[in-house]
C-alpha positions as CSV (number, residue, x, y, z in Angstrom):
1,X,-27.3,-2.0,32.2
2,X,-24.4,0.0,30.7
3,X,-21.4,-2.5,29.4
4,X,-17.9,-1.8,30.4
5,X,-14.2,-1.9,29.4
6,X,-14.6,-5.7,31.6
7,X,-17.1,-6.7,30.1
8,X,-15.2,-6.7,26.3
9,X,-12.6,-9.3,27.6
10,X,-14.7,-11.3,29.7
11,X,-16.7,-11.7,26.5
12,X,-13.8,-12.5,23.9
13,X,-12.5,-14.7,26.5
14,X,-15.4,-16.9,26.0
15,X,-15.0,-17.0,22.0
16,X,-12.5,-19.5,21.0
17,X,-10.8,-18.7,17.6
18,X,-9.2,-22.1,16.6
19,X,-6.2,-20.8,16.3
20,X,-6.9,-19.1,13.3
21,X,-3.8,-17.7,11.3
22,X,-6.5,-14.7,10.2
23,X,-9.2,-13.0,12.0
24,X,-11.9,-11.2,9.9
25,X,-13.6,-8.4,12.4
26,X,-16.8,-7.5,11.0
27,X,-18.5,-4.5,13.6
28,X,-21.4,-2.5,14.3
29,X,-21.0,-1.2,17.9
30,X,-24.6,0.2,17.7
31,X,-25.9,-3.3,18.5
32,X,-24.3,-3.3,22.1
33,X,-26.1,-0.7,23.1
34,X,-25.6,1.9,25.8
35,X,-22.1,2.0,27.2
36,X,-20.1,3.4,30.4
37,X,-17.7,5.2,28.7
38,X,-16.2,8.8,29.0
39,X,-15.9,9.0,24.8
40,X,-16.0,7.3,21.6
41,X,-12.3,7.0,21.4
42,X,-12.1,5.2,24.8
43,X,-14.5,2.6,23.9
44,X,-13.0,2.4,20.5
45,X,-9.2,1.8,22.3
46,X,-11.0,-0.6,24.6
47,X,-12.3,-3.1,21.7
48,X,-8.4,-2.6,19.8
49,X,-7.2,-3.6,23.2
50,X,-9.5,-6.8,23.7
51,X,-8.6,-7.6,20.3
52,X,-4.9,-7.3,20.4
53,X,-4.7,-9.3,24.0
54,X,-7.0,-12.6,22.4
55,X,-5.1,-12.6,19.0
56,X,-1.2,-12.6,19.3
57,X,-0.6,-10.5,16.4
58,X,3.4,-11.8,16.4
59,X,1.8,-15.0,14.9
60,X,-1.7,-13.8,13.9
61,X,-3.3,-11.3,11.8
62,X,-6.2,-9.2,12.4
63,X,-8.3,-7.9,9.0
64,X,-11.0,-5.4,8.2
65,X,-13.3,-4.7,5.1
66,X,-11.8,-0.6,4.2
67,X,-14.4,0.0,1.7
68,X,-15.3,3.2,0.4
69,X,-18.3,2.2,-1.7
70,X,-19.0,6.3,-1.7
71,X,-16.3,7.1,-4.3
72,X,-17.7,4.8,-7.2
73,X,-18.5,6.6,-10.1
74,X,-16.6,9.5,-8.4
75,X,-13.7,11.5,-9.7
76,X,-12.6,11.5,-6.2
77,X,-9.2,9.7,-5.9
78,X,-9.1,7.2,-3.7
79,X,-5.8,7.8,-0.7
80,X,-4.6,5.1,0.7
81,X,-3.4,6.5,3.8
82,X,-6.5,9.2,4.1
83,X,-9.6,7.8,2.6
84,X,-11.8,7.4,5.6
85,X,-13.3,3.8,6.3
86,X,-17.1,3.6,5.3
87,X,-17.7,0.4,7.5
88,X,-17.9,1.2,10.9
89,X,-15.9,3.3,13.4
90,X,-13.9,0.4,14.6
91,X,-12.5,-0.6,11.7
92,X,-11.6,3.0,10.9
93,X,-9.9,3.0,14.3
94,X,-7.7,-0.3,13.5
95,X,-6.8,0.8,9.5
96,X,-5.2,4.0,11.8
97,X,-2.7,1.7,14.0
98,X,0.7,1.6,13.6
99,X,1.8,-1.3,11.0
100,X,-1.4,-1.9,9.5
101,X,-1.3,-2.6,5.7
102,X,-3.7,-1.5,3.5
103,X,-4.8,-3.0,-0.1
104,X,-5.2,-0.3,-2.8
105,X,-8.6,-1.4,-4.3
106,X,-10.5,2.1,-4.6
107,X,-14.1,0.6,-3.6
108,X,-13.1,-2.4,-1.8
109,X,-9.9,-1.6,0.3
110,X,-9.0,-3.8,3.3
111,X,-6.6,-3.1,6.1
112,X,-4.5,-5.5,7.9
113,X,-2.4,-5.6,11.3
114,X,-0.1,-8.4,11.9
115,X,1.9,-11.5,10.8
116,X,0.4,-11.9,7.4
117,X,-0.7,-8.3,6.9
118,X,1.8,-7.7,3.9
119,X,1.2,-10.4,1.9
120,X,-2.8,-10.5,2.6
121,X,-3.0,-6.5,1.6
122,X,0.1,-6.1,-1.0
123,X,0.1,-7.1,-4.8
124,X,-3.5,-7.0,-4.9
125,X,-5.3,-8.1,-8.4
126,X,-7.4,-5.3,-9.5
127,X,-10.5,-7.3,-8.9
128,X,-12.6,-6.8,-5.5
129,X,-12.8,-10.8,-5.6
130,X,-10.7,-13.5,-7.2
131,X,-7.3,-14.8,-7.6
132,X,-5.1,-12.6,-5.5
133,X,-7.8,-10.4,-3.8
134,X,-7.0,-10.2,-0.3
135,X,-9.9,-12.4,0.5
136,X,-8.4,-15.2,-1.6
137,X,-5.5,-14.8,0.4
138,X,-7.1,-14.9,3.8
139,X,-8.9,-17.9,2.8
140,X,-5.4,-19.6,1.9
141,X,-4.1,-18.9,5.4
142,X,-7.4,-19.7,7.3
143,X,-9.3,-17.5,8.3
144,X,-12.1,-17.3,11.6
145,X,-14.8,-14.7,11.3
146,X,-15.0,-12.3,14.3
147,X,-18.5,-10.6,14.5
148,X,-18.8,-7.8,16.8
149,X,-23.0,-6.9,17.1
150,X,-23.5,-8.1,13.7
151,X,-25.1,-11.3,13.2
152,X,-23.8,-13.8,10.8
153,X,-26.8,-13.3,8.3
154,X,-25.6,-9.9,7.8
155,X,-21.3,-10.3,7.5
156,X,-20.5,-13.6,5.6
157,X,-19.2,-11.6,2.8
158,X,-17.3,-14.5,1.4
159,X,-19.9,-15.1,-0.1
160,X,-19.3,-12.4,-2.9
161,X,-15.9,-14.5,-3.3
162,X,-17.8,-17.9,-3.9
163,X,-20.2,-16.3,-6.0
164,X,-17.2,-14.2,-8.5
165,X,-15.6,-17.8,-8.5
166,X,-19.0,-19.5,-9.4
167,X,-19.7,-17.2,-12.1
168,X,-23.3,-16.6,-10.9
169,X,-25.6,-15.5,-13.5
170,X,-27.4,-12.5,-12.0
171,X,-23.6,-10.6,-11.9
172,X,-21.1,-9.1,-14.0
173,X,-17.8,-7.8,-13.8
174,X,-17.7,-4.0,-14.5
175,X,-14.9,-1.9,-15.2
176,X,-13.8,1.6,-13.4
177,X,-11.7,3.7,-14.3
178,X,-10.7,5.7,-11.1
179,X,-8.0,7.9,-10.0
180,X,-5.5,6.4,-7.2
181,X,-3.2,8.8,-5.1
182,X,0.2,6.8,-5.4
183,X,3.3,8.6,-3.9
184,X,1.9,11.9,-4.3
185,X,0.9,11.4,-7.7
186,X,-3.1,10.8,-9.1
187,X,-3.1,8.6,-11.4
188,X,-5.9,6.9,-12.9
189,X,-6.0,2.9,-12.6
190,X,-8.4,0.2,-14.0
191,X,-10.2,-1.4,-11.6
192,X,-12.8,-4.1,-11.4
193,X,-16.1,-5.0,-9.0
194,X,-18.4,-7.8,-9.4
195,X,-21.8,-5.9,-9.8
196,X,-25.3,-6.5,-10.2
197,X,-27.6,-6.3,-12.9
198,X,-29.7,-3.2,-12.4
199,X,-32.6,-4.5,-14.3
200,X,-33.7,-7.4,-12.0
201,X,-34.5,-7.0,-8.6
202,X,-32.9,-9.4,-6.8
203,X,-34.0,-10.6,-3.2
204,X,-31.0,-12.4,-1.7
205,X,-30.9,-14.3,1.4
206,X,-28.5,-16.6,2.7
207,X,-30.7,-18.3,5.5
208,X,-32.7,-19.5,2.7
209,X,-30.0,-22.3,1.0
210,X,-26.3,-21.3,2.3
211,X,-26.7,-21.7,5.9
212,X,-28.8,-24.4,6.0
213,X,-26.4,-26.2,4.2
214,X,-23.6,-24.8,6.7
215,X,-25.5,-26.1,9.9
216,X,-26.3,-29.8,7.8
217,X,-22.7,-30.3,7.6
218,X,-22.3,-30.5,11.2
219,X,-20.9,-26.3,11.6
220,X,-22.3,-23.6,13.2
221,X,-21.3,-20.4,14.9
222,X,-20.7,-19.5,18.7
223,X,-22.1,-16.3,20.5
224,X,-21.8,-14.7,23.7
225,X,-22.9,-12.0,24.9
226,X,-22.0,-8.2,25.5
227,X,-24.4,-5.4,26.6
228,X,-27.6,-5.8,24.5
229,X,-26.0,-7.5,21.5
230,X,-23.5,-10.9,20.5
231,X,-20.2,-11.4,19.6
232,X,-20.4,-14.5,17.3
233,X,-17.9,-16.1,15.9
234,X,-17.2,-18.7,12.8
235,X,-14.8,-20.2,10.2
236,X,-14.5,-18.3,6.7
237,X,-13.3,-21.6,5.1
238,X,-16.0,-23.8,6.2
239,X,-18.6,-21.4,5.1
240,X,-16.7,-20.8,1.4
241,X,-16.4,-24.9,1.4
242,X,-20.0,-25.1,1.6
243,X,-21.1,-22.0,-0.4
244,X,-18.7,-23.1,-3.0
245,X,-20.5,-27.0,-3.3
246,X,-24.0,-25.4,-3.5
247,X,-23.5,-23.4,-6.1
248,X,-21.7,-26.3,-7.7
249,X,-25.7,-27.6,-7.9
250,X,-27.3,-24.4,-7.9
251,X,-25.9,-21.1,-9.0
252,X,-29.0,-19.5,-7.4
253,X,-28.6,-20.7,-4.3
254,X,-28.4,-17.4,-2.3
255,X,-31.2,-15.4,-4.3
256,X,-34.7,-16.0,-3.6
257,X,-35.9,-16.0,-7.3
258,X,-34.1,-17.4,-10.4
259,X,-33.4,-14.6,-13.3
260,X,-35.3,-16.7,-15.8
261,X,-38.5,-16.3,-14.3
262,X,-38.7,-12.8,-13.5
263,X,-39.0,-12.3,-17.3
C-alpha cells in the first residue's frame, strides 16, 4: 500500500523527541517505499511540513549533514549558498528554506533551521570534527537523532566525533587546501578531515562493541512505522557518552580488526 501525506504525521506523532533543544534528521526516503504522491517536490514539502509542526522551531532547531564529499581533491570551490547537498533529497530540500544557516566546511557542510541555527552553523573550526565543529555544538545543546528510513547502524555519525576526540589509531588528520566562494570572491582556505589510512582495510561495525554497550546501559531507540520502512529515533548524547567510555578502554572498539595484526 502507497503511504500518504497522513501517514507522515500520524507517524512523527508517535516519536517522542524529549524535548530535545536539537534534532539531527538523517534520511533516505527510498526505504519508505512507494508513495501516493503527484511529485517529488510534494512529498518532499510534506516531510518539511511534518517536521516543522513536531519541532517548534521558535525554541528548537532542526540540523542536517550538507556534505559534499564529491569536491575533495577537487578544484571545484565549494558555494555556500549553491553547492548542492550530496545526502539525500530531503536535506537538500531543508538547506533551501528560508533562514536556514549553513556551516562553510567544503566536504562536511551542515545546514540548520531554527533557534540555535546561528551559533550551531557560524564560526565553525576548520576541522570536520572537534572543538567548535557544529557537531560539538549540537552535542552542547542536546541533541535527539531523527532517522527517516535509515536505521540506526547506518546514521550514528557521532561517532566520527568520539573517535577525532579519542584519537583512534587507524585515522589521521589530513589537510586540504580548497577554494571557498566568500562574497563573491574564491579564495582558497585550509581545511581539515579526519581520514583513514588507505593502507589497511578496515571493516567497521558499530553493532559489534558501540551498541551493545548503548543497549547495556539501559538506552535504546524507538521506531514506528511509515510505508515499507521506520522512522527511529534516539539521543546523540547518550550514544557519544557511551562511545566516548569505550574507547576510553578500547580505541578499537568500532573496527572489527585491530591495525597491529593486520601486519
Amino acid at each position: 500500500m502507497k503511504y500518504q501525506k497522513h501517514d507522515i504525521f500520524v507517524a512523527l506523532n508517535d516519536i517522542d523527541l524529549h524535548d530535545a533543544k536539537v534534532v539531527s534528521i538523517k534520511t533516505d526516503l527510498r526505504y519508505f517505499g512507494r508513495h501516493d504522491f503527484n511529485s517529488s517536490q510534494e512529498l518532499l514539502e510534506s516531510f518539511y511540513e511534518a517536521i516543522c509542526e513536531k519541532i517548534d522551531l521558535h525554541t528548537q532547531t532542526i540540523v542536517v549533514f550538507t556534505g559534499t564529499l564529491a569536491l575533495c581533491n577537487t578544484d571545484i570551490p565549494f558555494d555556500i549558498e549553491n553547492s548542492i547537498s550530496e545526502m539525500g533529497a530531503l536535506t537538500e530540500f531543508i538547506r533551501q528554506q528560508p533562514g536556514a544557516v549553513r556551516s562553510n566546511h567544503p566536504f562536511a557542510s551542515y545546514a540548520a533551521i531554527g533557534k540555535d541555527a546561528e551559533y550551531i552553523c557560524n564560526d565553525n573550526s576548520m576541522h570536520a570534527y572537534g572543538p567548535n565543529s557544529p557537531k560539538s555544538r549540537m552535542l552542547e545543546l542536546g541533541t535527539q537523532y531523527l532517522c527517516f528510513g535509515v536505521h540506526p547502524y547506518n546514521s550514528t555519525t557521532v561517532i566520527h566525533h568520539a573517535e577525532f576526540l579519542s584519537n583512534v589509531p587507524y585515522r589521521y588528520v589530513k589537510e586540504f587546501l580548497h577554494p571557498i566562494l566568500i562574497n563573491g570572491v574564491v579564495r582558497k582556505k585550509l581545511f581539515y578531515m579526519h581520514s583513514m589510512y588507505n593502507k589497511y582495510k578496515i571493516v567497521r561495525n558499530l553493532e559489534q562493541k558501540l551498541y551493545p554497550n548503548f543497549f547495556d546501559a539501559g538506552f535504546n531507540f524507538q521506531e514506528v512505522d511509515l510505508g515499507q520502512g521506520k522512522i527511529y529515533s534516539f539521543s546523540m548524547n547518550d550514544f557519544f557518552e557511551i562511545a566516548v567510555s569505550t574507547f576510553k578502554n578500547d580505541l578499537y572498539a568500532f573496527v572489527e580488526t585491530p591495525i597491529l595484526e593486520k601486519k
